[in-house]
PARO-580971 format. One record per residue (C-alpha): residue number from 0; residue in one letter; x negated, z, y. Coordinates in steps of 0.1 Angstrom, whole numbers, plus 5000, padded with zeros to 4 digits. Each point is the difference from the previous one (the first is absolute). Example, Ala and Ser with C-alpha at 12.3 -4.5 7.8 and 13.67 -1.06 7.14 Angstrom:
2
+------+------+------+------+------+
! resi ! resn !    u !    w !    v !
+------+------+------+------+------+
!    0 !    A ! 4877 ! 5078 ! 4955 !
!    1 !    S ! 4986 ! 4993 ! 5034 !
+------+------+------+------+------+
***
This chain:
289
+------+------+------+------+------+
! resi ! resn !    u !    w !    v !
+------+------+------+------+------+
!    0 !    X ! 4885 ! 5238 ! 4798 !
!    1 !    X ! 4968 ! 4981 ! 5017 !
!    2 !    X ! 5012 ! 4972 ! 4986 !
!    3 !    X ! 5033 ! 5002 ! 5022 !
!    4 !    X ! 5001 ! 4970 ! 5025 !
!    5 !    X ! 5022 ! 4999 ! 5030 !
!    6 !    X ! 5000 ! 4972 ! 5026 !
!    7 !    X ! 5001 ! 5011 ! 5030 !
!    8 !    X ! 4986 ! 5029 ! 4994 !
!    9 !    X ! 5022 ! 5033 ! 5007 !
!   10 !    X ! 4994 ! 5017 ! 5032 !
!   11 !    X ! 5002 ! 5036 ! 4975 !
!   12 !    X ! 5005 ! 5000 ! 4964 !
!   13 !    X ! 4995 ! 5037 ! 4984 !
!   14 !    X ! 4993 ! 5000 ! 4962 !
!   15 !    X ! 5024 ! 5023 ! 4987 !
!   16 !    X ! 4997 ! 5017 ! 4962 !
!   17 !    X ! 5021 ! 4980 ! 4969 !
!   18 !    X ! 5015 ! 4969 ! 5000 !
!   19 !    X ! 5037 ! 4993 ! 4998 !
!   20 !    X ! 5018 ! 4978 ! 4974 !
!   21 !    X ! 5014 ! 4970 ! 5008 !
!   22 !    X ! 5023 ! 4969 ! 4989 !
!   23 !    X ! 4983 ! 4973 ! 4982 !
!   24 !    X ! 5019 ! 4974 ! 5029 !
!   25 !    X ! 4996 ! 5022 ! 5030 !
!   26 !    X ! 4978 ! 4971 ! 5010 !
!   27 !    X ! 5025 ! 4975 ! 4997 !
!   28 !    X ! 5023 ! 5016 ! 5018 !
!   29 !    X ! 4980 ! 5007 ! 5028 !
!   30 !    X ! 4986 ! 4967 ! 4999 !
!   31 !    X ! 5038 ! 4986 ! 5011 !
!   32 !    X ! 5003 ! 5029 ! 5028 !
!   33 !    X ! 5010 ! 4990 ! 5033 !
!   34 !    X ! 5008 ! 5008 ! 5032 !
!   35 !    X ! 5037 ! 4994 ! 4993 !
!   36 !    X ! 4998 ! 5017 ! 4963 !
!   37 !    X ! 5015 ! 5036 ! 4986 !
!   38 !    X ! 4974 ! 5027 ! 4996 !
!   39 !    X ! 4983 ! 4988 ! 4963 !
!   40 !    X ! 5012 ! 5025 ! 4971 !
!   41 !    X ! 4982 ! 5027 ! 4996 !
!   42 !    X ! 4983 ! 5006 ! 5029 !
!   43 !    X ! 5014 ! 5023 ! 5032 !
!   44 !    X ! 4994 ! 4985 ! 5031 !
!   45 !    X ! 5011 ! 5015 ! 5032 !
!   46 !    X ! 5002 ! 4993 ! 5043 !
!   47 !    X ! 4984 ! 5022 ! 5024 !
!   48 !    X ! 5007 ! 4991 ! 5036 !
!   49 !    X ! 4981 ! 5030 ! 5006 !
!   50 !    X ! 4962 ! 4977 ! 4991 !
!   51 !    X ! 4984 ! 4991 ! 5030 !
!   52 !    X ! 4990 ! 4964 ! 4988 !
!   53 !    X ! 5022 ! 4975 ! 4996 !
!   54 !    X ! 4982 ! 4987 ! 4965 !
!   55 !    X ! 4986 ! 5033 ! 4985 !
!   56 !    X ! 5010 ! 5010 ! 4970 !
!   57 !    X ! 4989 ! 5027 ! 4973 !
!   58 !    X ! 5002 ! 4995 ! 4961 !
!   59 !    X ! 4996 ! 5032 ! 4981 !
!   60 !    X ! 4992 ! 4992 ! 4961 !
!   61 !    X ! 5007 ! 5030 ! 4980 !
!   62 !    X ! 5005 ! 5006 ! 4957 !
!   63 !    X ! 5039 ! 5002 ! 5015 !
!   64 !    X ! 5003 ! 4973 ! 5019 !
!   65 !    X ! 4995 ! 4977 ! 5024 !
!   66 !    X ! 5008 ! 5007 ! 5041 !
!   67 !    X ! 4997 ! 4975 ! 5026 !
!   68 !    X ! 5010 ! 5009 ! 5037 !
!   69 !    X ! 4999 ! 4982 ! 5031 !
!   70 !    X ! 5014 ! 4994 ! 5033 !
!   71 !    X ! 5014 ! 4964 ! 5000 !
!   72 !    X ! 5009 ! 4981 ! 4969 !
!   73 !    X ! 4971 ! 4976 ! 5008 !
!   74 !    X ! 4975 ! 5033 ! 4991 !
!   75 !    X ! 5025 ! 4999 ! 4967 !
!   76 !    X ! 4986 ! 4969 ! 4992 !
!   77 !    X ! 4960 ! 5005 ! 5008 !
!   78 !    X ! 5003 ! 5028 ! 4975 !
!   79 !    X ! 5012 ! 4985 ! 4977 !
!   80 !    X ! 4979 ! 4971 ! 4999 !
!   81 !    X ! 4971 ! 5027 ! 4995 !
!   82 !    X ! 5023 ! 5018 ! 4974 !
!   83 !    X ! 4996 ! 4960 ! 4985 !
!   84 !    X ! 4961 ! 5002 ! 5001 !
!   85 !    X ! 5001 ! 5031 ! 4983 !
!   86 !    X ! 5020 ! 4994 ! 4973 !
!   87 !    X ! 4987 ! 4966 ! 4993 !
!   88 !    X ! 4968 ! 5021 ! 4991 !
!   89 !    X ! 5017 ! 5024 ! 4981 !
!   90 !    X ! 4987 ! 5016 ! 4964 !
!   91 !    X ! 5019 ! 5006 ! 4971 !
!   92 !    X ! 5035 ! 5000 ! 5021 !
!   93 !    X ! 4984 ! 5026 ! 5023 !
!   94 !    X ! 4984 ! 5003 ! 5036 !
!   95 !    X ! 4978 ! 5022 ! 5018 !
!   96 !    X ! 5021 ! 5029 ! 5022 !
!   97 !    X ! 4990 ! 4995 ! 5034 !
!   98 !    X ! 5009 ! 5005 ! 5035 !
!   99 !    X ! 5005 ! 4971 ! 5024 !
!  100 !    X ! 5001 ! 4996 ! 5038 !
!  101 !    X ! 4999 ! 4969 ! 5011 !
!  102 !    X ! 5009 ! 4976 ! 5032 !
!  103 !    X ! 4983 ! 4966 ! 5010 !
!  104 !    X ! 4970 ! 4999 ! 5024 !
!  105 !    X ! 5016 ! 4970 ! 5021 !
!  106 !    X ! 5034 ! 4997 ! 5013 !
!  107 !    X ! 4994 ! 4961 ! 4990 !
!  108 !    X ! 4987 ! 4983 ! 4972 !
!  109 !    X ! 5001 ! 4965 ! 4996 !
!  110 !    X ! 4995 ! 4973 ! 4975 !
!  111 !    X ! 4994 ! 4964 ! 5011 !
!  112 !    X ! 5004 ! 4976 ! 4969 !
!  113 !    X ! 4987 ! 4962 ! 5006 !
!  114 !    X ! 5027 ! 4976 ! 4988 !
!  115 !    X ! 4983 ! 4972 ! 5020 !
!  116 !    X ! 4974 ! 4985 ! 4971 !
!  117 !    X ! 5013 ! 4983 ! 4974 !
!  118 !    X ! 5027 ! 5010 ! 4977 !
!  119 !    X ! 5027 ! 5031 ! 5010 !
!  120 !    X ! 5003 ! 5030 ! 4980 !
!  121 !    X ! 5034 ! 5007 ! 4981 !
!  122 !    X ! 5026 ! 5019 ! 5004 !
!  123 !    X ! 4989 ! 5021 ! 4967 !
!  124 !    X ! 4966 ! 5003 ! 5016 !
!  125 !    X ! 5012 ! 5005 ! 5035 !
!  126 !    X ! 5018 ! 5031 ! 4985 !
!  127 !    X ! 4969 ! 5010 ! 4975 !
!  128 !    X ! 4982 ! 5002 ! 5031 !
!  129 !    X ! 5024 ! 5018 ! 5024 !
!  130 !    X ! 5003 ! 5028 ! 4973 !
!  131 !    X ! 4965 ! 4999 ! 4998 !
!  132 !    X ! 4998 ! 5007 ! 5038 !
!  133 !    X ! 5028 ! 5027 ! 5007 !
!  134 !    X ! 4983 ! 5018 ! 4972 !
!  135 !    X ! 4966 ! 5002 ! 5017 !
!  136 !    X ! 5022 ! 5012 ! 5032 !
!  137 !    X ! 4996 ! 4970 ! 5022 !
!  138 !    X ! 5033 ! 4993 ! 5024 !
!  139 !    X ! 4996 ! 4966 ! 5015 !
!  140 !    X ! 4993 ! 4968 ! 4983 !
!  141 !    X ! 5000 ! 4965 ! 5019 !
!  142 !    X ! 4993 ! 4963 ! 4981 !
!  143 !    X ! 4975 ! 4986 ! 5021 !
!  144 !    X ! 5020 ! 4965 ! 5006 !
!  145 !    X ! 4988 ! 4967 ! 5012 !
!  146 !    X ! 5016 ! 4971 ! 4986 !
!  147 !    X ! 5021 ! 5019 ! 4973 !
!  148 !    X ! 5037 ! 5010 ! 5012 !
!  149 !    X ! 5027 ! 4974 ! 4989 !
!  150 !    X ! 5009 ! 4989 ! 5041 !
!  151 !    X ! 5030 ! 4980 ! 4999 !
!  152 !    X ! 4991 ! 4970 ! 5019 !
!  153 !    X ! 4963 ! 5003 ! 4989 !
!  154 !    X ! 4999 ! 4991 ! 4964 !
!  155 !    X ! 4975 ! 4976 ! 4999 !
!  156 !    X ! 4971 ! 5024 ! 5007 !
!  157 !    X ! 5009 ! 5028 ! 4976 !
!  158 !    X ! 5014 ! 4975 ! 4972 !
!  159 !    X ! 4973 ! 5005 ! 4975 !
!  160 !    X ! 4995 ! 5037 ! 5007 !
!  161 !    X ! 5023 ! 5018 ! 4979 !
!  162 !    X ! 5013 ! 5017 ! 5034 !
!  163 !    X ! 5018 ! 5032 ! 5006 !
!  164 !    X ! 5037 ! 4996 ! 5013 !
!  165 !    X ! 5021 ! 5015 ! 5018 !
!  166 !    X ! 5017 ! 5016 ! 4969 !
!  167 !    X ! 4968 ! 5011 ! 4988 !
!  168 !    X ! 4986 ! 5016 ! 5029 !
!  169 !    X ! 5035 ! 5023 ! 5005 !
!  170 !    X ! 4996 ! 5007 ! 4963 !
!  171 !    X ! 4962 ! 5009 ! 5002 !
!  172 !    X ! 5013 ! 5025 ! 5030 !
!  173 !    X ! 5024 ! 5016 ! 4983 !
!  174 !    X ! 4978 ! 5006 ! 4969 !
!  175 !    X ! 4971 ! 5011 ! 5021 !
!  176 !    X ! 5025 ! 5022 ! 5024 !
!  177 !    X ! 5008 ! 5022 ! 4972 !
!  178 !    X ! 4967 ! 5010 ! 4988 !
!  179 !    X ! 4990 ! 5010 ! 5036 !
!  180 !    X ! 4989 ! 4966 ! 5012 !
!  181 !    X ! 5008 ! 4980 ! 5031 !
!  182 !    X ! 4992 ! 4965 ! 4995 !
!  183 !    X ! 4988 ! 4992 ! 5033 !
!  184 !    X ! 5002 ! 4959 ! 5011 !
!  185 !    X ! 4966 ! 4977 ! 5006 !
!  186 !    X ! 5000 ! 4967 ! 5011 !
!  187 !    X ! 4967 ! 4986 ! 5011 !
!  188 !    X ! 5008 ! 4987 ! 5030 !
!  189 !    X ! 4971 ! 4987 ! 5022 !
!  190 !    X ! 4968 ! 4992 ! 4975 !
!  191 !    X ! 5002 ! 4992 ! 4964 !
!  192 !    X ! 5026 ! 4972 ! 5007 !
!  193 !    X ! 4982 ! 4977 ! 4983 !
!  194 !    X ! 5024 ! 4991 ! 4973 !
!  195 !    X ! 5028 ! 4995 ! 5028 !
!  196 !    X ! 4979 ! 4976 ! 5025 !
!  197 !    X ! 4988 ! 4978 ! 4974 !
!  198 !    X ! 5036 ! 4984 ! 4997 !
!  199 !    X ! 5007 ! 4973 ! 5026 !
!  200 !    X ! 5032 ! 5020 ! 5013 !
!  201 !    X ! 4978 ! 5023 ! 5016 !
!  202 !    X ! 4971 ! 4980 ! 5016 !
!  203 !    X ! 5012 ! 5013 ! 5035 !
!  204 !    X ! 4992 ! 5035 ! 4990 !
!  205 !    X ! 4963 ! 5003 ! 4991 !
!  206 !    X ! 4974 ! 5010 ! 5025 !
!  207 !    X ! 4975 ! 4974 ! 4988 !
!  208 !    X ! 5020 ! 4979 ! 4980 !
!  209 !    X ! 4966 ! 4976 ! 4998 !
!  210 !    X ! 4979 ! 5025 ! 4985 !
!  211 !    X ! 4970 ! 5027 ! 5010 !
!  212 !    X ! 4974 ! 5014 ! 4995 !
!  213 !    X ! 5001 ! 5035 ! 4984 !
!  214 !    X ! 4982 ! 5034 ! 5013 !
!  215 !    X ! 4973 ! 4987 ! 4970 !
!  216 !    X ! 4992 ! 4972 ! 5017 !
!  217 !    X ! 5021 ! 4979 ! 4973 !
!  218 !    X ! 5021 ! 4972 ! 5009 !
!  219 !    X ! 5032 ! 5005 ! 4992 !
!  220 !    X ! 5026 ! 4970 ! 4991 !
!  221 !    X ! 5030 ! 5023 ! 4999 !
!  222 !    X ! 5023 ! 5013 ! 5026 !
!  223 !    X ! 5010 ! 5040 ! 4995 !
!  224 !    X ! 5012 ! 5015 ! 5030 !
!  225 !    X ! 5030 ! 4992 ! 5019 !
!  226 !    X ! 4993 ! 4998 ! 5041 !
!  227 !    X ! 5010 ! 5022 ! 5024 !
!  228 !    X ! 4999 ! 4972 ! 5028 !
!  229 !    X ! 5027 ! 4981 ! 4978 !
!  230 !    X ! 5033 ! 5016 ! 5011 !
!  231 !    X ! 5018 ! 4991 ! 4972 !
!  232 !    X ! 4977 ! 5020 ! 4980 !
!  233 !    X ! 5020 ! 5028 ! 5009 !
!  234 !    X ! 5035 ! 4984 ! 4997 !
!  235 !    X ! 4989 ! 4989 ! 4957 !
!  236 !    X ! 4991 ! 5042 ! 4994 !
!  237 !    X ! 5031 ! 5006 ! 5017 !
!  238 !    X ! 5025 ! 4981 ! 4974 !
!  239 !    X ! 4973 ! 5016 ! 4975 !
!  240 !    X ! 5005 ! 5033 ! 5009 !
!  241 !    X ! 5038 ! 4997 ! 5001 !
!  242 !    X ! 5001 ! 4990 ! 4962 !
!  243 !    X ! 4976 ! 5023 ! 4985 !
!  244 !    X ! 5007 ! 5032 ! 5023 !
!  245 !    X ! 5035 ! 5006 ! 4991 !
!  246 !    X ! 4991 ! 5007 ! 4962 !
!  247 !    X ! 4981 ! 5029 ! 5009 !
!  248 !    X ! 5011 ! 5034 ! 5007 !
!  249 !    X ! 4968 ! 5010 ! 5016 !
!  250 !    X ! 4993 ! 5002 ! 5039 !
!  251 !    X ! 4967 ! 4994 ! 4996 !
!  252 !    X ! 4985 ! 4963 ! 4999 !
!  253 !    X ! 4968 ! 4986 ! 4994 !
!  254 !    X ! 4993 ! 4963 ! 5018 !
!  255 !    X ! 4964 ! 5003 ! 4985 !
!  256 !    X ! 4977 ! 4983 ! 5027 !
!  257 !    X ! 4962 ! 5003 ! 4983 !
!  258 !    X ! 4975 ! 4966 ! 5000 !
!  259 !    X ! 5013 ! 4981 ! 5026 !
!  260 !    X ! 4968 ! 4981 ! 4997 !
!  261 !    X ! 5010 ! 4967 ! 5025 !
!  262 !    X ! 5012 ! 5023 ! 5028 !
!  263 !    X ! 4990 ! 4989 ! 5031 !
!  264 !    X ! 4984 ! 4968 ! 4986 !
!  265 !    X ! 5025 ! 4974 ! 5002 !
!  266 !    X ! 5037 ! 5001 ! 5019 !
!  267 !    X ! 4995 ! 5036 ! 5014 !
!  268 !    X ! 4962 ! 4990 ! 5010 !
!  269 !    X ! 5010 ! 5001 ! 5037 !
!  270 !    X ! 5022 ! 5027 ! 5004 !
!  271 !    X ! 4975 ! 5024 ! 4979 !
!  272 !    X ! 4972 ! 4991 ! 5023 !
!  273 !    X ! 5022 ! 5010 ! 5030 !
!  274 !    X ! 5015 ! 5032 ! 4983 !
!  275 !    X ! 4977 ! 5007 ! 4976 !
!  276 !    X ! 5003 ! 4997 ! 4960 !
!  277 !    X ! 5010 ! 5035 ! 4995 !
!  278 !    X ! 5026 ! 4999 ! 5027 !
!  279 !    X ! 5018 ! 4969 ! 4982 !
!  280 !    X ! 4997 ! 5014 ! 4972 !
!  281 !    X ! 5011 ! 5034 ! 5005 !
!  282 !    X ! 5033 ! 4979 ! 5020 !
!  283 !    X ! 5007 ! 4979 ! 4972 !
!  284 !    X ! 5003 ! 5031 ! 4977 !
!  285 !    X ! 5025 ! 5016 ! 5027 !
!  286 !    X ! 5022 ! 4974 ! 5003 !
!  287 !    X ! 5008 ! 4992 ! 4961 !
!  288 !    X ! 5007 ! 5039 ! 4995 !
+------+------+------+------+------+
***
């Protein structure tokens, strides 16, 4: 029973005497359980509106049975993905009798995956992954996205990228809503523009579309963040924004914003010296939310 790894932890687990039988493919059919599935053979799982938390749950491992309650279906799941755990390290078709009670520390716990740097997952890994995921309890996941959604009128930049599409990403949500995650969109949308700016479509956009020198000193031939003294800046994440947003089912949106490294050394030179750099940027963020 030392040997008996559960990730996360349990806030209780209670060692209880014997160990109970179970099916040879009670792993496999957990392993398909979802939010949206029946209650898996041979296990009784109940509601109580009655729990305080909204994710707690109990599992109660005895030589009878198996017992899993908890107040939302969402709790259904969570204990079942540590019913998983447990019987993935299961001995001779038996486990350990124990006593669970369990809810997550954090009301949200996210995943950010980089799909920006060189070739995109696939779908069969995408899914490994989110299983992966929901069973370790997290609840939000978001593809860190800088070049890599399939824009319409933008296929030139994400051409050789193997990008996500529309179809894909309202897949992906679906998949990842019924094993308890939101998929939560991210566009970079300020720095990290690199591979946008260096295409002659966009030379009106950059900051310093000449170059700079980087907070290492380092000159710097490319051009990565788009300027907020450029008012068309705005109008290009705008038509951006009304493609990609609309796949999501999520309220939430990350425009990403970190290493705006020419800020207030090029186009918006002036008006950062009169406002400040943190001022601009802080208003640039505003207005593309």
């Amino acid at each position: 029973m030392q040997s008996l790894v559960l990730v996360p932890e349990p806030r209780e687990l209670d060692i209880l005497s014997g160990t109970c039988r179970i099916d040879t493919d009670l792993e496999k059919k957990l392993s398909v359980y979802t939010l949206d599935s029946k209650t898996p053979v041979g296990i009784e799982c109940s509601i109580d509106e009655n729990l305080t938390k909204q994710e707690y749950y109990t599992l109660l491992i005895e030589p009878g049975g198996i017992d899993i309650t908890a107040k939302t279906p969402r709790g259904l799941f969570y204990a079942v993905q540590t019913l998983r755990q447990i019987v993935r390290q299961a001995v001779k078709g038996r486990v350990p009798c124990m006593h669970i009670r369990d809810r997550p520390d954090y009301a949200v716990r996210s995943v950010m995956l980089d799909i920006s740097r060189d070739r995109l997952p696939g779908m069969e890994t995408i899914h490994m992954l989110i299983d992966l995921w929901s069973e370790l309890k997290y609840n939000q996941l978001q593809f860190y996205t800088e070049h890599t959604f399939a824009y319409s009128d933008h296929e030139f930049v994400w051409k050789e990228a193997s990008p996500l599409t529309a179809a894909d990403i309202r897949h992906i949500a679906g998949y990842a809503a019924a094993r308890g995650m939101e998929l939560v969109p991210n566009q970079n949308s300020f720095g990290h523009m690199e591979r946008w700016l260096k295409h002659p479509e966009y030379v009106h956009l950059p900051e310093a579309p000449y170059g700079f020198i980087d907070p290492w000193g380092i000159p710097s031939s490319s051009t990565t963040t788009l300027s907020p003294a450029v008012p068309e800046s705005l109008v290009f994440l705008e038509k951006l924004y009304d493609e990609i947003l609309p796949n999501f089912d999520s309220i939430l949106f990350n425009v990403g914003g970190d290493e705006t490294f020419e800020l207030g050394k090029g186009k918006s030179k002036t008006i950062c010296a009169e406002q400040g750099l943190s001022r601009v940027y802080i208003d640039f963020i505003k207005k593309n939310t």
